[in-house]
PDBQT receptor file of N, H, CA, C and O in Angstrom, charges set to zero:
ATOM      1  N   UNK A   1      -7.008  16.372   8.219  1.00  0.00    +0.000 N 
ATOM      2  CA  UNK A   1      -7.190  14.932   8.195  1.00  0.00    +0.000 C 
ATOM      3  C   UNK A   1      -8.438  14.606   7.383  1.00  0.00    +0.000 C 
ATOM      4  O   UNK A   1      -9.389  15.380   7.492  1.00  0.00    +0.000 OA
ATOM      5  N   UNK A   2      -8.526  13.731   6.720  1.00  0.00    +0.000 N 
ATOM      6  H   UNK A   2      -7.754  13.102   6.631  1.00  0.00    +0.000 HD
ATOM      7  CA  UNK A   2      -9.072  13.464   5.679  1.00  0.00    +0.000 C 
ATOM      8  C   UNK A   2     -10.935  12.649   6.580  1.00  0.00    +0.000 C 
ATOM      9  O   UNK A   2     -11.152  12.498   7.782  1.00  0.00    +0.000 OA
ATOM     10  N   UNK A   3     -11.587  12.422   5.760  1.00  0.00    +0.000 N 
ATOM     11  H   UNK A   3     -11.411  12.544   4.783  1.00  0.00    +0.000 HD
ATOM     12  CA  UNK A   3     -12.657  11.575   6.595  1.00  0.00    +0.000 C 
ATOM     13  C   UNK A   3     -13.132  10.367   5.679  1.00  0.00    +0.000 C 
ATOM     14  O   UNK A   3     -12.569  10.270   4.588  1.00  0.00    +0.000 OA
ATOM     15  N   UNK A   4     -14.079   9.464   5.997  1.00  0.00    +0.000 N 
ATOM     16  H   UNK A   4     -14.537   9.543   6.883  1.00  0.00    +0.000 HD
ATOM     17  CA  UNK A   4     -14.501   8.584   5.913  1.00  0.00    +0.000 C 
ATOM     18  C   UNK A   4     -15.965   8.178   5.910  1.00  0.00    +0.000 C 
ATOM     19  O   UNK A   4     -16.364   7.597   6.919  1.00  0.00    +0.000 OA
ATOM     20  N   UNK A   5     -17.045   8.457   4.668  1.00  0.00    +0.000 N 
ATOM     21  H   UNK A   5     -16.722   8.929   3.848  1.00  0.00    +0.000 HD
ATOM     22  CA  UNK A   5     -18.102   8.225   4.837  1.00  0.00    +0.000 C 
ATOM     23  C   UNK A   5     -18.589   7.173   4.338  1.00  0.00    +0.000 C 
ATOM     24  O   UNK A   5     -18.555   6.877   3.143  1.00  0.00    +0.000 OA
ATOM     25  N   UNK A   6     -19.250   6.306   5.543  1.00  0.00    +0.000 N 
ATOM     26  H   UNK A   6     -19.278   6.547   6.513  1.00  0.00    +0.000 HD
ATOM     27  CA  UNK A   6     -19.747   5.000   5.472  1.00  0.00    +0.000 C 
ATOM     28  C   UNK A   6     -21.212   4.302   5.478  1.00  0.00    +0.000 C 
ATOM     29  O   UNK A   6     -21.722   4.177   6.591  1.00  0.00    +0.000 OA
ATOM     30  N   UNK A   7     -21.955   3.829   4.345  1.00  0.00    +0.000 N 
ATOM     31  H   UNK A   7     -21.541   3.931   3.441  1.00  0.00    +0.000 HD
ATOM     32  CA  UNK A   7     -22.947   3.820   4.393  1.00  0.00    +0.000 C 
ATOM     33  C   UNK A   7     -23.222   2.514   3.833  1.00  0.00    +0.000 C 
ATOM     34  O   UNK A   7     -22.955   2.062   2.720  1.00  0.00    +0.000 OA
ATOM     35  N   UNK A   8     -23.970   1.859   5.097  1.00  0.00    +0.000 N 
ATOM     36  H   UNK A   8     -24.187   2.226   6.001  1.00  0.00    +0.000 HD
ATOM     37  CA  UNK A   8     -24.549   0.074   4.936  1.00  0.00    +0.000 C 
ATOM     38  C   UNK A   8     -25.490   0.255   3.873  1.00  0.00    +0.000 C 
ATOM     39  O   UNK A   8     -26.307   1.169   3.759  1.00  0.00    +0.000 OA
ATOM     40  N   UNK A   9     -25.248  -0.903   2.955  1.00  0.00    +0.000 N 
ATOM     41  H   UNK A   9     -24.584  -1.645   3.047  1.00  0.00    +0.000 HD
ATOM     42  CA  UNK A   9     -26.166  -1.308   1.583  1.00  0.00    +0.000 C 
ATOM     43  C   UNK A   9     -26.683  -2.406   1.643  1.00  0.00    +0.000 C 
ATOM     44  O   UNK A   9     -27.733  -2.743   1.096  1.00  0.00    +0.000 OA
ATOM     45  N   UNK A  10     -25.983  -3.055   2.317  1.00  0.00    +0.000 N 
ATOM     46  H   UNK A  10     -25.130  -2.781   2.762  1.00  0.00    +0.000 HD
ATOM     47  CA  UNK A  10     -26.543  -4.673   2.517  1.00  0.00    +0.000 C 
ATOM     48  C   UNK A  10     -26.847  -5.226   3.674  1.00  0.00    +0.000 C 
ATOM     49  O   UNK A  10     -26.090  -5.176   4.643  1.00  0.00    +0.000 OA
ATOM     50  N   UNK A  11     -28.053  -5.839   3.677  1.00  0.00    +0.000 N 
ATOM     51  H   UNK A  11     -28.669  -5.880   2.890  1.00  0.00    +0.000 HD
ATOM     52  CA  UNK A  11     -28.569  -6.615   4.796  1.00  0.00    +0.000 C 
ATOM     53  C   UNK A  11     -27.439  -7.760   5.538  1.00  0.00    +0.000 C 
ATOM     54  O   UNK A  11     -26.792  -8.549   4.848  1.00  0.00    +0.000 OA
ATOM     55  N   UNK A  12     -27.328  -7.694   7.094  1.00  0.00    +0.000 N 
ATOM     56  H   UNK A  12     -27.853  -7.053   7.655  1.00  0.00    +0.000 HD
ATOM     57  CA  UNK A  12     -25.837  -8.546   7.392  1.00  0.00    +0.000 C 
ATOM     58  C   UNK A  12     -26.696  -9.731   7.553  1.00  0.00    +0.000 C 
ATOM     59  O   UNK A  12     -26.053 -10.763   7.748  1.00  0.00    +0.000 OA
ATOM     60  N   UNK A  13     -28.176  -9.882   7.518  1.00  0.00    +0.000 N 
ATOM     61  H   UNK A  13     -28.699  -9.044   7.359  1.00  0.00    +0.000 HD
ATOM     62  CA  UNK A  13     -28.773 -11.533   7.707  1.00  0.00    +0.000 C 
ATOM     63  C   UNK A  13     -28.028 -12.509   6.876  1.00  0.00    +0.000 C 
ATOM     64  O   UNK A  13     -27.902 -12.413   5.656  1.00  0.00    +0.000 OA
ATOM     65  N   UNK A  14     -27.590 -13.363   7.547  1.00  0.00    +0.000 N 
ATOM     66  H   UNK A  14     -27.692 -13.441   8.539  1.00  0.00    +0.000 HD
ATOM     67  CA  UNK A  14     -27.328 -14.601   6.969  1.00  0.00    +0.000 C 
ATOM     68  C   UNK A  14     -25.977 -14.557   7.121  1.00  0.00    +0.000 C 
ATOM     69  O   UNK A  14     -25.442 -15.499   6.535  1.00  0.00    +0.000 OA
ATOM     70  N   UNK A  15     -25.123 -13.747   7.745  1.00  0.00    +0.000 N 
ATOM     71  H   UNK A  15     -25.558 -12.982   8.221  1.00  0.00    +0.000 HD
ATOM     72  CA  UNK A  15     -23.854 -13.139   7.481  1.00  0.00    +0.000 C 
ATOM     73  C   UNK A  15     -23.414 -13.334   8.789  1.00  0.00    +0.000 C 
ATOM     74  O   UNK A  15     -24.219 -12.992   9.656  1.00  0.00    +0.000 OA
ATOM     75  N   UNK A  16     -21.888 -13.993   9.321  1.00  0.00    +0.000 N 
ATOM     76  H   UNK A  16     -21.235 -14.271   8.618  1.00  0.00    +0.000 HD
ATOM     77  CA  UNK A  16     -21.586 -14.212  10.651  1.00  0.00    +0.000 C 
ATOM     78  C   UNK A  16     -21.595 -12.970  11.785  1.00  0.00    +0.000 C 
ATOM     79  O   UNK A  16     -21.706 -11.752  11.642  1.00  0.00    +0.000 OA
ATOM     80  N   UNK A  17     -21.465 -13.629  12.713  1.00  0.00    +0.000 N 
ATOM     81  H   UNK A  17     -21.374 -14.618  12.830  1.00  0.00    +0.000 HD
ATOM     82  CA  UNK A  17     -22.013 -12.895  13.996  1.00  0.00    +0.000 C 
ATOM     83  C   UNK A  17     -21.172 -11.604  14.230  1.00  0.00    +0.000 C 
ATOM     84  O   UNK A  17     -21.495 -10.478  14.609  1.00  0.00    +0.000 OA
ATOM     85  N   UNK A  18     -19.734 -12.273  13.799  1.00  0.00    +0.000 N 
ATOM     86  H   UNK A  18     -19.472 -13.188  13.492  1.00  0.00    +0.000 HD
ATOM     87  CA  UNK A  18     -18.730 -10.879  13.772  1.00  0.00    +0.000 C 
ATOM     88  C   UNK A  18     -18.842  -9.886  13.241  1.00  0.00    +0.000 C 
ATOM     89  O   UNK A  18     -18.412  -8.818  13.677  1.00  0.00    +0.000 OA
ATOM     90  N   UNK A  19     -19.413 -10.036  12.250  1.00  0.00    +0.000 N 
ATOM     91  H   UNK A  19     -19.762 -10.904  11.897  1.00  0.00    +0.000 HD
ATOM     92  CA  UNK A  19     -19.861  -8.845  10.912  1.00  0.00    +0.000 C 
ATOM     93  C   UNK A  19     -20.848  -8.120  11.621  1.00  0.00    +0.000 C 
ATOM     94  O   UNK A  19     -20.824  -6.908  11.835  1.00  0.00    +0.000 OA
ATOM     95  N   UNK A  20     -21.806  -9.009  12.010  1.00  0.00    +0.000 N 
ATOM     96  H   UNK A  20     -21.825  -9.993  11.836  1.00  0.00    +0.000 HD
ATOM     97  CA  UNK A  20     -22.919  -8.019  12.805  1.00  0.00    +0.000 C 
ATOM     98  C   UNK A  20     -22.412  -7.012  13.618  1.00  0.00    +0.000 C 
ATOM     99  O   UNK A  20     -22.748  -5.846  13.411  1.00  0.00    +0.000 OA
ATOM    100  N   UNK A  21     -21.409  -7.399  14.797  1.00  0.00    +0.000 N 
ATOM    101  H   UNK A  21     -21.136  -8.347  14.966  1.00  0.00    +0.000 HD
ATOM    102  CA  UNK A  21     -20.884  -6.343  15.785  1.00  0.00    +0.000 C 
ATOM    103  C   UNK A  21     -19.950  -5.446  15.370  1.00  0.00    +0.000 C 
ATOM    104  O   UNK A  21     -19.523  -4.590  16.144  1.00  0.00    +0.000 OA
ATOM    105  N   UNK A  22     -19.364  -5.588  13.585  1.00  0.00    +0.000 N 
ATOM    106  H   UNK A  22     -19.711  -6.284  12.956  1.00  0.00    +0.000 HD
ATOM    107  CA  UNK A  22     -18.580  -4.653  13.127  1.00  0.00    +0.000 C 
ATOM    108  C   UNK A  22     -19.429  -3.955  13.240  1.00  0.00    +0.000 C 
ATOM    109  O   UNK A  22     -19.486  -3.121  14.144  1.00  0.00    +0.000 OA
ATOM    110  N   UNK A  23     -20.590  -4.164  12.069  1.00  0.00    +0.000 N 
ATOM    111  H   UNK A  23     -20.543  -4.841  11.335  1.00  0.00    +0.000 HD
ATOM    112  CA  UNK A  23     -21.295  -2.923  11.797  1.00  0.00    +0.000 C 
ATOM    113  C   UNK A  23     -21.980  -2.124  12.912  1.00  0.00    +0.000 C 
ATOM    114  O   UNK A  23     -22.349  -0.984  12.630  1.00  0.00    +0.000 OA
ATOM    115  N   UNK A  24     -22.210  -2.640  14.257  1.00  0.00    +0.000 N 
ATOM    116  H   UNK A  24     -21.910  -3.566  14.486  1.00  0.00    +0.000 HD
ATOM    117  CA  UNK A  24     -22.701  -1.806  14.854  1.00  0.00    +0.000 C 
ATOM    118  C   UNK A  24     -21.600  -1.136  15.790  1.00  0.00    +0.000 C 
ATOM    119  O   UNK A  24     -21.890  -0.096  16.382  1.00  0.00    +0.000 OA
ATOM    120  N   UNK A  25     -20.320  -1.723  15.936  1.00  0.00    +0.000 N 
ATOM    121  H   UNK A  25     -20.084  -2.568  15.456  1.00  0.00    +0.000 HD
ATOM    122  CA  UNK A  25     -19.108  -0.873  16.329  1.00  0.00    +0.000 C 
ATOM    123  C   UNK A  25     -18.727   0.095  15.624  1.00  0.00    +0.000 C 
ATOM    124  O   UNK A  25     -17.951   0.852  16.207  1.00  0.00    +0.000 OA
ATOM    125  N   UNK A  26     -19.073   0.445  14.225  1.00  0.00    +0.000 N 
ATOM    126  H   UNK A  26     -19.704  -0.169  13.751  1.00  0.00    +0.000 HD
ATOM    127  CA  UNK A  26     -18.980   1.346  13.223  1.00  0.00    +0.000 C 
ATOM    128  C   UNK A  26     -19.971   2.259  13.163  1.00  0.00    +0.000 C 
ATOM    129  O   UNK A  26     -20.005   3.254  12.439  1.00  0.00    +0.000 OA
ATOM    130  N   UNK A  27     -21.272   1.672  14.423  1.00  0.00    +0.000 N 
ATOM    131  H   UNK A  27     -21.245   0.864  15.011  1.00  0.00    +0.000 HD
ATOM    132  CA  UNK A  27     -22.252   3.114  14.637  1.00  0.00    +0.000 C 
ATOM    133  C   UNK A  27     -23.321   2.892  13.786  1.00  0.00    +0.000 C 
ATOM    134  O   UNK A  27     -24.241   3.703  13.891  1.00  0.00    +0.000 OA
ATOM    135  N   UNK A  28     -23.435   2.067  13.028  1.00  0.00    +0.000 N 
ATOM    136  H   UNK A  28     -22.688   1.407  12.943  1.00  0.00    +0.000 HD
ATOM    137  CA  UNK A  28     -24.370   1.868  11.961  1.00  0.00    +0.000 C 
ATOM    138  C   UNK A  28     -25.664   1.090  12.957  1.00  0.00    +0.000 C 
ATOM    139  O   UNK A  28     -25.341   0.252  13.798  1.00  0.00    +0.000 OA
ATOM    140  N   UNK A  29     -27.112   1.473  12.747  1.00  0.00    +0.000 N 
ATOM    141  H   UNK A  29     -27.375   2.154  12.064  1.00  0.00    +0.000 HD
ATOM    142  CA  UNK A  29     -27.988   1.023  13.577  1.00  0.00    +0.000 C 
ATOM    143  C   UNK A  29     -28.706   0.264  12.418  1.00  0.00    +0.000 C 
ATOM    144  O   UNK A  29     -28.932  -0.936  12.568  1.00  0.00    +0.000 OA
ATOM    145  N   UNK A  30     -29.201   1.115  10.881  1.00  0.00    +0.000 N 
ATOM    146  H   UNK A  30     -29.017   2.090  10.759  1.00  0.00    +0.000 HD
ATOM    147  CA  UNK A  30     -30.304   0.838   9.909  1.00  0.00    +0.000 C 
ATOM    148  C   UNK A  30     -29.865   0.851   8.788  1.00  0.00    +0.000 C 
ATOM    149  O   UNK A  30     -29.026   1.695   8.475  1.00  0.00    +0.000 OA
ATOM    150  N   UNK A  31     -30.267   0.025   7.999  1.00  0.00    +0.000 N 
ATOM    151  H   UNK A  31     -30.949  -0.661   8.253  1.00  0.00    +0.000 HD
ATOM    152  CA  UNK A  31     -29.499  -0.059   6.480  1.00  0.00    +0.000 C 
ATOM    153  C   UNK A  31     -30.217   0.944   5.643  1.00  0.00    +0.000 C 
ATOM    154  O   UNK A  31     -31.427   1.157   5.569  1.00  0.00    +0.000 OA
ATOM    155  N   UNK A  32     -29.120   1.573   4.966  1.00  0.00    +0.000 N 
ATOM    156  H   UNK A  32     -28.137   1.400   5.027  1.00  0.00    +0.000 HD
ATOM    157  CA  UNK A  32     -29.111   2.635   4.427  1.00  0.00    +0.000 C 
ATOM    158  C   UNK A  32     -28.736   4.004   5.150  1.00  0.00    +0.000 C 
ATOM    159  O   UNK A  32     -28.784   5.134   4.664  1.00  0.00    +0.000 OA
ATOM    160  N   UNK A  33     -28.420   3.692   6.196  1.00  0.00    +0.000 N 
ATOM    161  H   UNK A  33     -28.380   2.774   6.591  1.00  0.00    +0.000 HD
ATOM    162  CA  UNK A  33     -28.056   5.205   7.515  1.00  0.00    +0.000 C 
ATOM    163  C   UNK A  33     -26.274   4.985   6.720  1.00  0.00    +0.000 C 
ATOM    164  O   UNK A  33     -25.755   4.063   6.090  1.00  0.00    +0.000 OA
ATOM    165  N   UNK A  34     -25.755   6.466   7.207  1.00  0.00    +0.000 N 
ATOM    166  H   UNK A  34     -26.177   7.215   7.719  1.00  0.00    +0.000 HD
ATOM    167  CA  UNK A  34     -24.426   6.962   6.908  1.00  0.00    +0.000 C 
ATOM    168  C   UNK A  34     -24.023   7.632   7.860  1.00  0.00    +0.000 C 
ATOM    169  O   UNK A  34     -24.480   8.761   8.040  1.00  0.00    +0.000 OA
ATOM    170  N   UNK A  35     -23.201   7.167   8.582  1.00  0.00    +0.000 N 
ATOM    171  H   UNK A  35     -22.830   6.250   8.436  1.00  0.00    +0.000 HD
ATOM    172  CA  UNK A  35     -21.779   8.273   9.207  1.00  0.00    +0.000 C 
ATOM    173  C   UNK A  35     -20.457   8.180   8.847  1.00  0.00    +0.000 C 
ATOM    174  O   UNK A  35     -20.055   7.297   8.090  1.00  0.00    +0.000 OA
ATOM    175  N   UNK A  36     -19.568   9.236   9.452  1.00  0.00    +0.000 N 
ATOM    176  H   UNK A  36     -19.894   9.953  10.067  1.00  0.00    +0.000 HD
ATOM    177  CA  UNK A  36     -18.696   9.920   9.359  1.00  0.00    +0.000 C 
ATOM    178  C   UNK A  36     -17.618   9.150  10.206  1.00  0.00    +0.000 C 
ATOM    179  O   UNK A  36     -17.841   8.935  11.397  1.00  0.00    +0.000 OA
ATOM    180  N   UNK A  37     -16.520   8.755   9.646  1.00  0.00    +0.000 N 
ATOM    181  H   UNK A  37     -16.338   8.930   8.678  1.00  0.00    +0.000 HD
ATOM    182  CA  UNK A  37     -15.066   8.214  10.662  1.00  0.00    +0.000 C 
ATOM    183  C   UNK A  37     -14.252   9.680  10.345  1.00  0.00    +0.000 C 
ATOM    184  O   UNK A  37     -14.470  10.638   9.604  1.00  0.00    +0.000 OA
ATOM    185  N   UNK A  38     -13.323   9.359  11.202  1.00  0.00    +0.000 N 
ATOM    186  H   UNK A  38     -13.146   8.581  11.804  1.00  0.00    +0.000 HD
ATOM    187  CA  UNK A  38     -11.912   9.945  10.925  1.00  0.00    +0.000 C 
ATOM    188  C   UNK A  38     -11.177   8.750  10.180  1.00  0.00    +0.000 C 
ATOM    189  O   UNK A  38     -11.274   7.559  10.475  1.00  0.00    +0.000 OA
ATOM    190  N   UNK A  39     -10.355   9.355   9.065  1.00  0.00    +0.000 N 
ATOM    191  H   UNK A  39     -10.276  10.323   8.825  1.00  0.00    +0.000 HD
ATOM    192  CA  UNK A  39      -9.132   7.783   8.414  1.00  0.00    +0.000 C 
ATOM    193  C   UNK A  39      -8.630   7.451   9.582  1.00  0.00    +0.000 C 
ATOM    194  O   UNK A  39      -8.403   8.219  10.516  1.00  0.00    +0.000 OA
ATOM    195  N   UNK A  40      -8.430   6.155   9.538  1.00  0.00    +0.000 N 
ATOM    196  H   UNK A  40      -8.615   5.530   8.779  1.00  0.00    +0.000 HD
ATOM    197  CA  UNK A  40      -7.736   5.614  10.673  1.00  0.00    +0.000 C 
ATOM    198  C   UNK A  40      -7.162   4.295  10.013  1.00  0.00    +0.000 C 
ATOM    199  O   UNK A  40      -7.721   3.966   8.967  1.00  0.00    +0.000 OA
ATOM    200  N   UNK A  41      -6.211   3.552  10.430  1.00  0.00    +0.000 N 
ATOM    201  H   UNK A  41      -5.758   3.820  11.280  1.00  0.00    +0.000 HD
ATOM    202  CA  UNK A  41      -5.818   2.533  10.306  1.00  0.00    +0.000 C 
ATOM    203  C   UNK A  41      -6.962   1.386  10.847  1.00  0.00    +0.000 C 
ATOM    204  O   UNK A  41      -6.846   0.293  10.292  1.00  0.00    +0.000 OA
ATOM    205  N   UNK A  42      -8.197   1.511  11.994  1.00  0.00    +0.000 N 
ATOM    206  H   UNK A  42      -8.291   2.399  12.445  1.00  0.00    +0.000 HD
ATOM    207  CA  UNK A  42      -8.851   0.974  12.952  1.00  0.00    +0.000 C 
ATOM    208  C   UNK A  42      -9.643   1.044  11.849  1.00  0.00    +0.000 C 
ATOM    209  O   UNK A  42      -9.670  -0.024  11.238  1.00  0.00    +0.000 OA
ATOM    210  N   UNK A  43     -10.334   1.965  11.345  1.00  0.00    +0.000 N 
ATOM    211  H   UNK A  43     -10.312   2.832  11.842  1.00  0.00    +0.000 HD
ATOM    212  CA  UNK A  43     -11.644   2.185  10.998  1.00  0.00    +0.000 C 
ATOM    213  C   UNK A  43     -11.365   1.534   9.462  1.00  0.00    +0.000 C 
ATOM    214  O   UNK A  43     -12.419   1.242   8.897  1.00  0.00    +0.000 OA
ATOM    215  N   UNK A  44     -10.310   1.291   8.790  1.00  0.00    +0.000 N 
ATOM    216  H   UNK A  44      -9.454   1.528   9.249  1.00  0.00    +0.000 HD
ATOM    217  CA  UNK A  44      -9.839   0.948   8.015  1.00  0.00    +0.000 C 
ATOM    218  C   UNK A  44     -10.310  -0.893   7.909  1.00  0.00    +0.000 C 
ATOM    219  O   UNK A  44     -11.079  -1.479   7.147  1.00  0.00    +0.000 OA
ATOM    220  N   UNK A  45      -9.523  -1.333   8.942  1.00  0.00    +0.000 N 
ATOM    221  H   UNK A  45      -8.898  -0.857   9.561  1.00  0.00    +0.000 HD
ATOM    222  CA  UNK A  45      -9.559  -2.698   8.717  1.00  0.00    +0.000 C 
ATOM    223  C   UNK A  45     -10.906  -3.202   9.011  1.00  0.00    +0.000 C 
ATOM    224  O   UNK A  45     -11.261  -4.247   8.466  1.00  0.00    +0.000 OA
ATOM    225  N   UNK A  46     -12.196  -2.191  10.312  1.00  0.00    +0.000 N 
ATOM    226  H   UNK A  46     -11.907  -1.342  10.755  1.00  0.00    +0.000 HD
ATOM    227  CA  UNK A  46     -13.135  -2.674  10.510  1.00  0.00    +0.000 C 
ATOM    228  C   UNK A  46     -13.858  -2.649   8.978  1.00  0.00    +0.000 C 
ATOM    229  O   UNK A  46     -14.486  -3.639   8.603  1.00  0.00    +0.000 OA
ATOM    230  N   UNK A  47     -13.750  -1.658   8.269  1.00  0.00    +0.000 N 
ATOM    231  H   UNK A  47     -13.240  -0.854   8.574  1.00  0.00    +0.000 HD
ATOM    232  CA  UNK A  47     -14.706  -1.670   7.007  1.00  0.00    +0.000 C 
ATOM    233  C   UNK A  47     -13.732  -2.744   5.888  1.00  0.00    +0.000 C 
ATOM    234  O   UNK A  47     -14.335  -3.132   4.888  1.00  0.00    +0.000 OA
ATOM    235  N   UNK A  48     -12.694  -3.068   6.015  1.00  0.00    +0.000 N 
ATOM    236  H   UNK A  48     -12.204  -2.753   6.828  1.00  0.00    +0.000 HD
ATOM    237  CA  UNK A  48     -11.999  -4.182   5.264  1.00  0.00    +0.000 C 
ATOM    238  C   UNK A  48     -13.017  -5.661   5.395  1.00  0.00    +0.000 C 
ATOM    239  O   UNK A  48     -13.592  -6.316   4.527  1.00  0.00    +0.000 OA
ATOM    240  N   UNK A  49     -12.935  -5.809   6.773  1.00  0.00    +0.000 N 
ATOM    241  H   UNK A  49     -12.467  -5.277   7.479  1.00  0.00    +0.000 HD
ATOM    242  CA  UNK A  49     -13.895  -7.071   7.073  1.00  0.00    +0.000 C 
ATOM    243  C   UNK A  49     -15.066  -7.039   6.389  1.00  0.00    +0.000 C 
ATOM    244  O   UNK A  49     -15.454  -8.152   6.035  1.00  0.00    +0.000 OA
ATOM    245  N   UNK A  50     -15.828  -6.019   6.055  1.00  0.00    +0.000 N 
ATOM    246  H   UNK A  50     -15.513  -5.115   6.342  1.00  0.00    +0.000 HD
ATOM    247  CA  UNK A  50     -17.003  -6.457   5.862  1.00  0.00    +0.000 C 
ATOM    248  C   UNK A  50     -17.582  -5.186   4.937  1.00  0.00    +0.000 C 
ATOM    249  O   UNK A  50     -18.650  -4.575   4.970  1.00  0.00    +0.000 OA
ATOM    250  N   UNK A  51     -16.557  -5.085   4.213  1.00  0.00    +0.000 N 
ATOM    251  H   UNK A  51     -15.689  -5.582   4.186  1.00  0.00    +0.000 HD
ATOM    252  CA  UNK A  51     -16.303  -4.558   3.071  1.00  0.00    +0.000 C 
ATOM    253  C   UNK A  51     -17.499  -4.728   1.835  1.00  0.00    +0.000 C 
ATOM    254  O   UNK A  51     -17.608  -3.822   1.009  1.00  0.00    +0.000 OA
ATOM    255  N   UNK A  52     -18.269  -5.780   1.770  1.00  0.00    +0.000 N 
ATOM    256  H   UNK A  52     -18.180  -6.517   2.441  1.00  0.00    +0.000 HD
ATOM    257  CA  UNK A  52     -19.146  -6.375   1.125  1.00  0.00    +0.000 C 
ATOM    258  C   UNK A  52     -20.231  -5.886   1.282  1.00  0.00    +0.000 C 
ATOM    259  O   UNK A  52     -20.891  -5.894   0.243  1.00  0.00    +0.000 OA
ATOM    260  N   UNK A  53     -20.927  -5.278   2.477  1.00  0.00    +0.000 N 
ATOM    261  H   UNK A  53     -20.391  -5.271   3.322  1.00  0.00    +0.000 HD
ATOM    262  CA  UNK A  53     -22.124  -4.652   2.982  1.00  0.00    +0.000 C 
ATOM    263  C   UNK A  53     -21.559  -3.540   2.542  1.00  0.00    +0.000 C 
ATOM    264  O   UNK A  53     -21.995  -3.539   1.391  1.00  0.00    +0.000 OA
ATOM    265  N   UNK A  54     -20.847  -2.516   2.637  1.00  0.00    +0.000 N 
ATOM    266  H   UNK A  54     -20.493  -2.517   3.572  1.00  0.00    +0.000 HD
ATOM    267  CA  UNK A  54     -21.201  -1.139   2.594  1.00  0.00    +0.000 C 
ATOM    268  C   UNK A  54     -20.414  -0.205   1.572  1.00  0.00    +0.000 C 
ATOM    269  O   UNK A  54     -19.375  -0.656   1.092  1.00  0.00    +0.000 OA
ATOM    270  N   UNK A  55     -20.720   0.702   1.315  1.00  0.00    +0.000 N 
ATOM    271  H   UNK A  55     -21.564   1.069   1.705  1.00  0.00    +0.000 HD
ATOM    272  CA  UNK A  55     -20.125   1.501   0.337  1.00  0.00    +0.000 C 
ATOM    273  C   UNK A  55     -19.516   2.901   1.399  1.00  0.00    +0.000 C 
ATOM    274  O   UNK A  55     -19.866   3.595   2.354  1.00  0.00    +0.000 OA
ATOM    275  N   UNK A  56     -18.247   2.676   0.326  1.00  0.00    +0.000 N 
ATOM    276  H   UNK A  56     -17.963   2.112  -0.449  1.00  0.00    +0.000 HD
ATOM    277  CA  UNK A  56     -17.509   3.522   1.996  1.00  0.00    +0.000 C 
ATOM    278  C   UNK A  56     -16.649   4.971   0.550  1.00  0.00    +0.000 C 
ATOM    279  O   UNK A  56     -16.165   4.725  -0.555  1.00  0.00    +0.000 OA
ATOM    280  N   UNK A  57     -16.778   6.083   1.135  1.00  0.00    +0.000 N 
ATOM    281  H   UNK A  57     -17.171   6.283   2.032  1.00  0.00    +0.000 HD
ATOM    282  CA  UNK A  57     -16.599   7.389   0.063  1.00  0.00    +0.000 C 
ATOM    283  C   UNK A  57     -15.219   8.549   0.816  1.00  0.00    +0.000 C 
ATOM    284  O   UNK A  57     -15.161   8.726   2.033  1.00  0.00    +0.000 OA
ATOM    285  N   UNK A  58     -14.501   9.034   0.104  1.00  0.00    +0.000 N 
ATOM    286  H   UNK A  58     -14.549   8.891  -0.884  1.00  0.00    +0.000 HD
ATOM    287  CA  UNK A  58     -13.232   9.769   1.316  1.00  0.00    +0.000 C 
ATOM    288  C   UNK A  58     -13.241  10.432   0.637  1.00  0.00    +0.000 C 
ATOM    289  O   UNK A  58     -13.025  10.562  -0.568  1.00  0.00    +0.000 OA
ATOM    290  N   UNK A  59     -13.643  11.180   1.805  1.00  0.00    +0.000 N 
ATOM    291  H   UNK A  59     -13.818  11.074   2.784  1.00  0.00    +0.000 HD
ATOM    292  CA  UNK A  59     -14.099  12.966   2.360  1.00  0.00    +0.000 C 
ATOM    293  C   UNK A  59     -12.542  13.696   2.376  1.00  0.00    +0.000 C 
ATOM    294  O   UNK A  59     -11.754  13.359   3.260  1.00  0.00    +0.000 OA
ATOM    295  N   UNK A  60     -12.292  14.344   1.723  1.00  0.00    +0.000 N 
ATOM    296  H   UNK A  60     -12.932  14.618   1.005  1.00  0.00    +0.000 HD
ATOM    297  CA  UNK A  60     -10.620  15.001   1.687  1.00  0.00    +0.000 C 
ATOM    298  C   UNK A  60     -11.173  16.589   2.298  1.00  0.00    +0.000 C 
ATOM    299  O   UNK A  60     -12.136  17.210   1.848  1.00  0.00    +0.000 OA
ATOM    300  N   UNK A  61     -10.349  16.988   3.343  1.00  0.00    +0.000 N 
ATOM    301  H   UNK A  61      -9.567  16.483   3.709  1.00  0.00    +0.000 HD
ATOM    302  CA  UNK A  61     -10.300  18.373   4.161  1.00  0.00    +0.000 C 
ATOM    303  C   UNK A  61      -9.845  19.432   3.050  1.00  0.00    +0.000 C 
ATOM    304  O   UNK A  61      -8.691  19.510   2.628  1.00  0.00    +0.000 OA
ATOM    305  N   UNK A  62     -10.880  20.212   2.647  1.00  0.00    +0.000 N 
ATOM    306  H   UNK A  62     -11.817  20.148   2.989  1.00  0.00    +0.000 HD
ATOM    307  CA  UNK A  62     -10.461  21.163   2.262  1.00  0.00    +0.000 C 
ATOM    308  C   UNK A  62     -10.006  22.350   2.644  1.00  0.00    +0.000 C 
ATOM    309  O   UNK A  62      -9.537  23.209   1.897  1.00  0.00    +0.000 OA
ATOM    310  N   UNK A  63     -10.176  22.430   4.151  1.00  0.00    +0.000 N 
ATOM    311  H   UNK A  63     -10.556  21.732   4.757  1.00  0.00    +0.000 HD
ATOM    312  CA  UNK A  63      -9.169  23.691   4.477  1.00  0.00    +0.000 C 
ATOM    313  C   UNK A  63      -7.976  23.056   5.207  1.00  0.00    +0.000 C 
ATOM    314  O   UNK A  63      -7.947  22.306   6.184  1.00  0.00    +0.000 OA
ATOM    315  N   UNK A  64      -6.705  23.735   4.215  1.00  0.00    +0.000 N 
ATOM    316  H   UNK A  64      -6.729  24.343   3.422  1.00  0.00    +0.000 HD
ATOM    317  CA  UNK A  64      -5.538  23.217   4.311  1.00  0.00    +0.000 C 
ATOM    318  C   UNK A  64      -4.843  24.368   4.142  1.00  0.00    +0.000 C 
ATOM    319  O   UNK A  64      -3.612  24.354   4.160  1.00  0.00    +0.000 OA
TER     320      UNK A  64
């Protein structure tokens, strides 16, 4: 299964309240911090929303 590395670039100030609790449902505490999802359809649409803050990179499993 493939992965998902996600890393906030942009400050969410000024940015609605929902966005805020994506990013911290996505684990993100500090801008510029990066973790790791599994692909998911979930983790998918949360970084769709708010797509604008972060730069998101897929991690392909190389042992296959």
């Amino acid at each position: 299964m493939s992965k998902l590395r996600v890393t906030w670039i942009k400050s969410a100030n000024g940015h609605r309240q929902y966005q805020k609790r994506t990013i911290k449902a996505l684990g993100l505490r500090r801008l510029n911090e990066t973790v790791e999802h599994d692909d998911s359809a979930t983790i998918r649409g949360m970084i769709a929303s708010i797509n604008h803050l972060l730069k998101v990179e897929l991690i392909k499993n190389e042992t296959a």
